[in-house]
N, C-alpha and C positions, 0 to 999 in steps of 0.2 A: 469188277471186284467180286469175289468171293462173299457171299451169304452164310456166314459161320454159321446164323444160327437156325438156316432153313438150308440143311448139305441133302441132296440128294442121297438114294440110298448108297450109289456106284458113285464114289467119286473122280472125275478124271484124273489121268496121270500128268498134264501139262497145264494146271494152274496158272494163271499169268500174272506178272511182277506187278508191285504197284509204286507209286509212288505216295510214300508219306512223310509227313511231319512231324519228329520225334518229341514226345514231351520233353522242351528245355531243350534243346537239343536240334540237331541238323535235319534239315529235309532230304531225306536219302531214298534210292532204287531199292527197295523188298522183296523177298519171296514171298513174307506174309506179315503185316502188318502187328498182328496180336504178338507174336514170335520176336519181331524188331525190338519193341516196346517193351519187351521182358529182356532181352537181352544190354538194351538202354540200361534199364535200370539196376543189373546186377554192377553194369561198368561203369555208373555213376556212385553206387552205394557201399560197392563193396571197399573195403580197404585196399586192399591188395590192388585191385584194378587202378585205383584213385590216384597211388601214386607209384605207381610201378616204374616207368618213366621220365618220372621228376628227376632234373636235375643231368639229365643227359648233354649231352656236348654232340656241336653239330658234326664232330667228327666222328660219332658211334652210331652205328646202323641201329634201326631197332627190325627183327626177324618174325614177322607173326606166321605161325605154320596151323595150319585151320584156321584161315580168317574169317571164314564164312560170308555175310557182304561187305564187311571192315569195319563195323562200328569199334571196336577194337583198337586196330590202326588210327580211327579217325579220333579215339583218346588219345591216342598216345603222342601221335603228332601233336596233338594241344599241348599237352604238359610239355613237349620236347620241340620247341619250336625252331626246325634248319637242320634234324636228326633223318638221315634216310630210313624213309620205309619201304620195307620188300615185304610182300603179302603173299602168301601160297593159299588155294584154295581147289581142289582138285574137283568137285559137280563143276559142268559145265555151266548150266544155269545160274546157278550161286557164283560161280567165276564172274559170269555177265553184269552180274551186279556189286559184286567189290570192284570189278575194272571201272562202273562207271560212276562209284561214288568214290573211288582213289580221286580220278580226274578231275575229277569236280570240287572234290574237297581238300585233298594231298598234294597239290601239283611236284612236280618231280619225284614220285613215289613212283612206284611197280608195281605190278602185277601179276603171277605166274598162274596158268589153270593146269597146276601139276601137283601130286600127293608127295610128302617126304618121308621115307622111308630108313629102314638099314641097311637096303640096297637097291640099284635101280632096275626099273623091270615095268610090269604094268600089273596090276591088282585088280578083283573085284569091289567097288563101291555098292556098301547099300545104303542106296538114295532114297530120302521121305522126301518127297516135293512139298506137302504142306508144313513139315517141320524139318527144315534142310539142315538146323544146326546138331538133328541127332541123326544124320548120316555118317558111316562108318566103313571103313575095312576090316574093322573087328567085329563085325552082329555077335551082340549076346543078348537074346533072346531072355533072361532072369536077368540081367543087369538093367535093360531098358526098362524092364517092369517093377522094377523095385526103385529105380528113380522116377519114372512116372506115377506110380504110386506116392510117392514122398512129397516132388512138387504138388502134387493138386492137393494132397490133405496137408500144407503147409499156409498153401493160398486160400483154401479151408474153400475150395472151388465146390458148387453147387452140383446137381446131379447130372443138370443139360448140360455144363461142361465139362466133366466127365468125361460124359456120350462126345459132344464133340471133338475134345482132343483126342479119345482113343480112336473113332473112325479115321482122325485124320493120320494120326498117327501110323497105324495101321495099312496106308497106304506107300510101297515102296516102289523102286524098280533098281537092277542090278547095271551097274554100269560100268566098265570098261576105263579103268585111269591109268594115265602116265606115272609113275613111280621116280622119283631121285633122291641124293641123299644133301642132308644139310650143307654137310662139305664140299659137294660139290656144286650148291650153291654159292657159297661162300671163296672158292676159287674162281669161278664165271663170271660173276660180278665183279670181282676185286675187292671183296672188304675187307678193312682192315682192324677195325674193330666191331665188338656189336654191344651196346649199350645195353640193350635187351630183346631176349629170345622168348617171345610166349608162343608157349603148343596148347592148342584145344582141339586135340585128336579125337575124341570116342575111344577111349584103349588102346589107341596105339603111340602114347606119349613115348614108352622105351625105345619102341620101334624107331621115331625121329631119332630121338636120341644115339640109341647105337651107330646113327648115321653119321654124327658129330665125331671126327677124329681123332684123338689125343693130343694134335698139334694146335689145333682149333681152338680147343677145352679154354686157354690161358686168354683170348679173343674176348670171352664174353664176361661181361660185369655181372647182369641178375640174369635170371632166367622164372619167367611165371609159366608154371605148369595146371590144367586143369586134369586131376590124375583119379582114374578111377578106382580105387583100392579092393582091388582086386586079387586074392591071394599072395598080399603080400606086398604088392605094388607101389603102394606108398611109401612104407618103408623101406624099398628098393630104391624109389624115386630119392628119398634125401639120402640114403648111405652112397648114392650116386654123386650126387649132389657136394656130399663132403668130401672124396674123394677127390674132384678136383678143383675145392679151395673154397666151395663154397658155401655158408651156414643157409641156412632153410629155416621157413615160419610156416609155419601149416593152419590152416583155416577151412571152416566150412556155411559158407554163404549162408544164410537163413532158408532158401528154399531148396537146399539141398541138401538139412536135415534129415538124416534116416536114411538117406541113398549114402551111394558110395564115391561121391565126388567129392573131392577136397582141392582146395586151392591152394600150392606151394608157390611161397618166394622166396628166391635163393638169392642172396646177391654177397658180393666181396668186399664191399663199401657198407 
């Protein structure tokens, strides 16, 4: 296990997974435990997450595209008990570990180690190994730093943690992903509904999206977006959104105050 608070200067690039015990919560495969733990608890506390899924029918898929290791998924199943889960996660390593906490926790769930896109192809990922959930196909270099910035002086984090998360942070590597688009998801599989679609892409929430085809559109009931407002993007995100039938609630988590992520939920019901 990883010594957060004694990191060498260099940190490796192949940190290895652990296993841990979420507070309240599932003992689940990690890329990094401090990382799981915050991620728990946005998807226990926040609104949006809480009950985004409430109320599904075992015959509507729910679609997570950025699942990262699936604690996600693995709310969602709860609230939607007999509802299919398809999980997309394109890091390879991060794949390894939504595959093995589906398993274990999802049974009859999926899995994919592929990115969704607006068209199929293959992309560069930039992968942070120590914090996998801010890897992206969109690096923005002022975006990451103004959310990093936001989270730590919201947690009102001290100054060795700082230092820690910006070394770890700081660590990348570029990697080579398979590309598809939602739709053709959703024809492959055969689904015939989807109770709900959540994207937590890093910036490329449109980008799924434009993937979804206009035939599709009438398919899905909510759709939770985590969307980084970004010239405009937000209010793209819901004019999106209304366009095909759906009203939107927009929120902004407590520790993502001052940065530019907001959390939309769209749903028909």
């Amino acid at each position: 296990m990883v010594d957060y608070w004694n990191l060498p200067a260099e940190l490796p690039l192949d940190p290895p997974t652990v296993r841990c015990s979420l507070t309240e919560g599932p003992t689940v495969q990690a890329m990094n435990q401090a990382e799981a733990e915050t991620i728990w608890t946005e998807l226990t506390e926040a609104p949006a997450y809480r009950t985004a899924a409430a109320g599904l029918g075992p015959d509507e898929a729910i679609i997570d595209v950025g699942a990262h290791i699936g604690l996600a998924a693995l709310t969602f199943a709860q609230q939607s008990a007999g509802s299919r889960v398809l999980a997309f996660e394109p890091a390879p390593k991060t794949y390894g570990c939504l595959a093995a906490n589906l398993a274990e926790h999802v049974p009859g769930s999926a899995a994919f180690n592929l990115a969704l896109g607006a068209a199929p192809g293959t992309a560069e990922l930039v992968f942070h190994p120590y914090i996998p959930s801010a890897s992206s196909l969109f690096e923005d270099a002022e975006d990451n730093e103004r959310n990093l910035a936001a989270n730590l002086d919201n947690v009102d984090a001290d100054e060795l943690t700082r230092k820690v998360v910006r070394q770890m942070f700081d660590v990348r590597q570029n990697v080579d992903v398979e590309v598809s688009t939602l739709s053709h998801a959703i024809r492959e599989q055969g689904v015939e509904r989807i109770g709900l679609l959540k994207v937590d892409v890093e910036r490329g929430e449109l980008e799924v999206l434009k993937g979804l085809d206009d035939a599709h559109w009438p398919l899905v009931r909510r759709v939770l977006l985590e969307v980084h407002d970004i010239d405009g993007r937000l209010d793209e995100t819901v004019a999106l959104m209304g366009r095909h039938g759906l009203r939107s609630e927009v929120a902004q988590y407590g520790v993502f105050a001052g940065g530019s992520v907001h959390l939309v939920l769209a749903t028909r019901d």
